[in-house]
N, C-alpha and C positions, 0 to 999 in steps of 0.2 A: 706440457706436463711430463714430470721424469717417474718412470717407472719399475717397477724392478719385474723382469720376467724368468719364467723358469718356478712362480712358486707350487704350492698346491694344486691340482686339478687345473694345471693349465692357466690362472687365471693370471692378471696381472692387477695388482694395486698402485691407487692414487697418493702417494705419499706426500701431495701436498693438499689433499683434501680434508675436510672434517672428519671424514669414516676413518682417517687416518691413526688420530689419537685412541680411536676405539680399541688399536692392536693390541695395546697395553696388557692388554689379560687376553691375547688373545693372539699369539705368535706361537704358543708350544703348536709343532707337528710341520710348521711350516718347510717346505722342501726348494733346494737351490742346487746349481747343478756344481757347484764346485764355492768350498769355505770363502774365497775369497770374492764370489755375490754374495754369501750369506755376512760378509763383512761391510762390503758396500750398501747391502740393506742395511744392517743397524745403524750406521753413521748416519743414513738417512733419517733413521728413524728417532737417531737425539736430538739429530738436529730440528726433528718436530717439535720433538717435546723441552728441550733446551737443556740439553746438559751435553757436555763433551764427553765420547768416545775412545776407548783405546783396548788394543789386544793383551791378554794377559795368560793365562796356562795356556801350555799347547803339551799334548797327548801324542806320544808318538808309538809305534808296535814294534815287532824285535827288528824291520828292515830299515828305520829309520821313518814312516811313511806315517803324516800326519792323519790319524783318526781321531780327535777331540780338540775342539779349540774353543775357547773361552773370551768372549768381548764384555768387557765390563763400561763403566759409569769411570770417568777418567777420574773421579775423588775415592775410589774402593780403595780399600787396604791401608798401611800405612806405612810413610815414607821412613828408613830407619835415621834415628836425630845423630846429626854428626858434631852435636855443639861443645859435647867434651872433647872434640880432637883439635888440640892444640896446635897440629901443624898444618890446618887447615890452608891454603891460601886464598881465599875470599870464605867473606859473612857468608852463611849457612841461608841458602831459599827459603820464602815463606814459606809455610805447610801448607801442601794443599788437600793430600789425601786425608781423610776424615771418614775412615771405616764404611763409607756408604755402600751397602749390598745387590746395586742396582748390574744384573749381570743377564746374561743367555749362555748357551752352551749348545756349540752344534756337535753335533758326531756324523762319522762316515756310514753309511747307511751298504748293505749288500751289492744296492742297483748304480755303487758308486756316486751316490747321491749324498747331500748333507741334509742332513733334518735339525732344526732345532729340540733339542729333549727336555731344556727347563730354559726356565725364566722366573725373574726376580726383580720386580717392576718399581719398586718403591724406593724413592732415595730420602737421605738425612737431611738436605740441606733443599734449600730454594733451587730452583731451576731459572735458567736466564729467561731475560724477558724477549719477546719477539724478536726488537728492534738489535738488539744485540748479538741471536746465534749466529750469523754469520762470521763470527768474530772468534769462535769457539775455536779451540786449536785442531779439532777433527774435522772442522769445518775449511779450515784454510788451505786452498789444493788449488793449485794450477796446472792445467791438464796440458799434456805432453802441445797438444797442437800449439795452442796461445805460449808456449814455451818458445818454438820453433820459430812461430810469426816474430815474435820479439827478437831472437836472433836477428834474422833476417833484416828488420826494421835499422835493430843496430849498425849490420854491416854496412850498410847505405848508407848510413852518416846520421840516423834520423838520433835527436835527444832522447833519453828515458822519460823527460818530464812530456813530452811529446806522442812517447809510446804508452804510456800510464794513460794523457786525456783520452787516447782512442780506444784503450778497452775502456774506460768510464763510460763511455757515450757508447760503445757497443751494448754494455751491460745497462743502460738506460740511466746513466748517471749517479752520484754518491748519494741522492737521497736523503741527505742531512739537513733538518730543519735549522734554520738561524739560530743562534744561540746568542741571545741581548744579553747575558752577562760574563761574557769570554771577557777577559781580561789580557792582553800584552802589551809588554813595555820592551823597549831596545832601546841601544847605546849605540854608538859608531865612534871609529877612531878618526887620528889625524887625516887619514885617507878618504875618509869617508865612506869606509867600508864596515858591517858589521861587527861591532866590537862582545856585547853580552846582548843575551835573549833570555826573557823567562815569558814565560804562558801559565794561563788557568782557563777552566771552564767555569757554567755557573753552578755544575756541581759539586765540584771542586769547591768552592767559596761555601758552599752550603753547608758539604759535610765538615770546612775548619770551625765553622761557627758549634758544630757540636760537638766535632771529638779534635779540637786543636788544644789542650790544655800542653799534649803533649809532641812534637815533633822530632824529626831523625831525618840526616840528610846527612851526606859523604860524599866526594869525587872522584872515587876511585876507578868511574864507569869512564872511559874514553874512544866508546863503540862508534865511531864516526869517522869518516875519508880523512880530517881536518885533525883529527886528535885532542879535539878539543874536550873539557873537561863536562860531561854532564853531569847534572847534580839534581835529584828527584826528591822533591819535600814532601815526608809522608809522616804517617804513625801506623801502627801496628795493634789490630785491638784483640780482645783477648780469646779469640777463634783465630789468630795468626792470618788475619785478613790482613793484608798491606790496602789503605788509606790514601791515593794519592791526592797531594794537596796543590799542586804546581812543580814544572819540571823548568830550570834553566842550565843555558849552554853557554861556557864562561870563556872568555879570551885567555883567565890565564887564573894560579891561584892565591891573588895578592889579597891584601885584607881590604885595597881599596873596592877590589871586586865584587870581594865578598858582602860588604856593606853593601854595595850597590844594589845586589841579589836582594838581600835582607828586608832592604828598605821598601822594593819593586812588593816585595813577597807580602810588607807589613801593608802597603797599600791596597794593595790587592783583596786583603782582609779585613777592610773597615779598620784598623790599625788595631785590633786586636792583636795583644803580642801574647805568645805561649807562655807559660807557666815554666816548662824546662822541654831543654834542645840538648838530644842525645848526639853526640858526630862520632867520628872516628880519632878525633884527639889532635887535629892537625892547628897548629898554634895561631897562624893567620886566620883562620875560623874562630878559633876563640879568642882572638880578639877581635871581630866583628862583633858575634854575640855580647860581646861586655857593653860594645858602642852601641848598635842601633836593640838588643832587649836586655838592658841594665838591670830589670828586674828578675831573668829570668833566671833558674839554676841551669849548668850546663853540666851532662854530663857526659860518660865515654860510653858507647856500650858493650854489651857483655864480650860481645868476642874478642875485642881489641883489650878487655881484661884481661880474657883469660890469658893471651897473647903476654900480657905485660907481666900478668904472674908469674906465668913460666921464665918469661925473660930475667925477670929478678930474684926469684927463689929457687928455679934449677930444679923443681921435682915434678912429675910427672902427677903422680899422688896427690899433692897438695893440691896442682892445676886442675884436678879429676872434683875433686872435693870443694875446692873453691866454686868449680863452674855449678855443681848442684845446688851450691846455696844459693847463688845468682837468678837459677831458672824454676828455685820452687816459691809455691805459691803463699808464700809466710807471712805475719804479719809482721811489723819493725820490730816487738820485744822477742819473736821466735827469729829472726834471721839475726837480729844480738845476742843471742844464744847460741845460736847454732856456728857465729864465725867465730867464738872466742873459743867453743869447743875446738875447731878446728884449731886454730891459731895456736891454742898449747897443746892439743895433739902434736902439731909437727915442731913446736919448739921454737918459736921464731914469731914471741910477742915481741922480743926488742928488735927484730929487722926493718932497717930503714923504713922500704914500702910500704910495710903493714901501717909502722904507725901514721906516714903521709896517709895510708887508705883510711885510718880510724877517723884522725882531723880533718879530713875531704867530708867523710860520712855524716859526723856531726857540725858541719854547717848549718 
């Protein structure tokens, strides 16, 4: 059982027990002997109730010397949008913060002690489900010892995949029920070595069945030893929740490849094909999509616009004003209003782009 001590009248609490959840409305007064138990408590205590953790205000007095600190709900406040910055270099992160009030606040107390003063228990959104908070990023910590073992393990010669099975099996193993509608497909070259990989789950398949009208996938991730190109098929629904629908890892970024993706992907979904496939605009991709979803519309997305706006019409202004029509919520006869305004605002209904962008739009 992991406990937290040092609170109240000496006592110590079950924080994996039932009584546990009951703290909810019931942590103002609680005492710690320094912020940083009273931080180790809360992470404990999201991780009951499933939502992720993080620090946020901190109070300090004229010597520098922290007296108020602030742990909130890792969705409070909100992230500020950097989608009109045109020099951005990578797409703009899904949003996560979503104003949710869910907070505590300790202060330094006389006896050098921290006391929590308030709390604010309620959030906006779902909280995770069981199976899941381990997963949470307040959750994810490896503690200095199993750091040091793994050294050790390393210097010996031993593999990581080696040193991974032994903390599995210290920690009583992964625990993960079978999953009958995992789906993967691979390729191998002349060598007979790993050429493409794409994977799905069966939740994955579930949720394309309801929200796959529309899809977005790019290659610009190449976070791997190999440099290989990963490419994550998703959609983004309209809480800025990214959708993952199946992730593949490409030998290279040909159009035969990319069909190949396409096709694994189309399988994978009862051959359900999408409606429209937004990418990053890269040509061997769209010409994939023409091959294996003929029917569907491709489009580029907004930041690779806005990106191209600027590249073609050279104003700042324009790019500022363009990217708002793109991310407000209009209908087709108010966003045809709203860009033709723009458009003789800046003077440059006859610019190449523009009208390529009018003939694109009215397809």
């Amino acid at each position: 059982m992991e406990t937290v001590p040092n609170v109240a009248d000496n006592c110590s609490i079950d924080l994996h027990g039932a009584e546990a959840k009951c703290l909810a409305d019931n942590i103002v007064g609680m005492i710690f002997e320094s912020h940083f138990d009273a931080w180790e408590f809360y992470k404990d205590y999201a991780k009951i109730s499933g939502f992720s953790a993080r620090r946020t205000t901190t109070r300090k007095d004229a010597v520098g010397d922290v007296k108020a600190q602030e742990f909130c709900c890792s969705r409070a406040g909100f992230r500020k949008s950097k989608i009109y910055d045109v020099d951005r270099q990578r797409a703009p992160r899904a949003i996560t913060r979503i104003g949710c009030k869910a907070k505590v606040v300790v202060m330094s107390t006389n006896s050098n002690q921290w006391r929590i003063s308030f709390s604010h228990t309620e959030h906006n959104h779902p909280l995770c489900p069981t199976n899941m908070r381990p997963f949470l990023r307040s959750n994810r910590k490896v503690t200095y010892a199993d750091i040091e073992e793994a050294r050790a393990m390393k210097t010996v010669g031993i593999r990581t995949s080696q040193i991974m099975n032994l903390f599995q099996q210290q920690s009583g193993g992964f625990q993960q029920q079978q999953d009958n509608g995992f789906f993967i497909q691979y390729s191998l070259d002349e060598s007979l070595r790993l050429h493409n990989l794409f994977w799905c789950d069966s939740t994955s398949r579930s949720n394309y069945t309801c929200f796959g009208d529309i899809i977005a996938f790019d290659t610009t991730y190449k976070a791997n030893a190999y440099g290989r190109p990963l490419m994550p098929i998703v959609c983004v629904n309209h809480h800025h929740h990214t959708i993952v629908f199946g992730i593949a890892i490409l030998a290279d970024e040909t159009v035969d490849t990319f069909e190949w993706v396409l096709r694994a992907f189309l399988e994978a979904m009862f051959n359900k094909t999408p409606i429209s496939v937004v990418t990053d605009g890269d040509r061997a991709m769209q010409r994939a999509i023409k091959t294996v979803f003929p029917l569907a519309r491709h489009r580029i997305c907004s930041w690779h616009l806005s990106r191209n706006a600027q590249a073609n019409i050279g104003d700042k202004k324009f790019t500022a004003a363009f990217s708002r029509c793109m991310s407000a919520w209009w209908t087709t006869t108010e966003f045809d209003r709203e860009w033709r305004s723009v458009v003789k605002h800046f003077n440059i209904e006859d610019h190449p782009w523009v009208v390529e962008k009018d003939q694109t739009q009215h397809l």
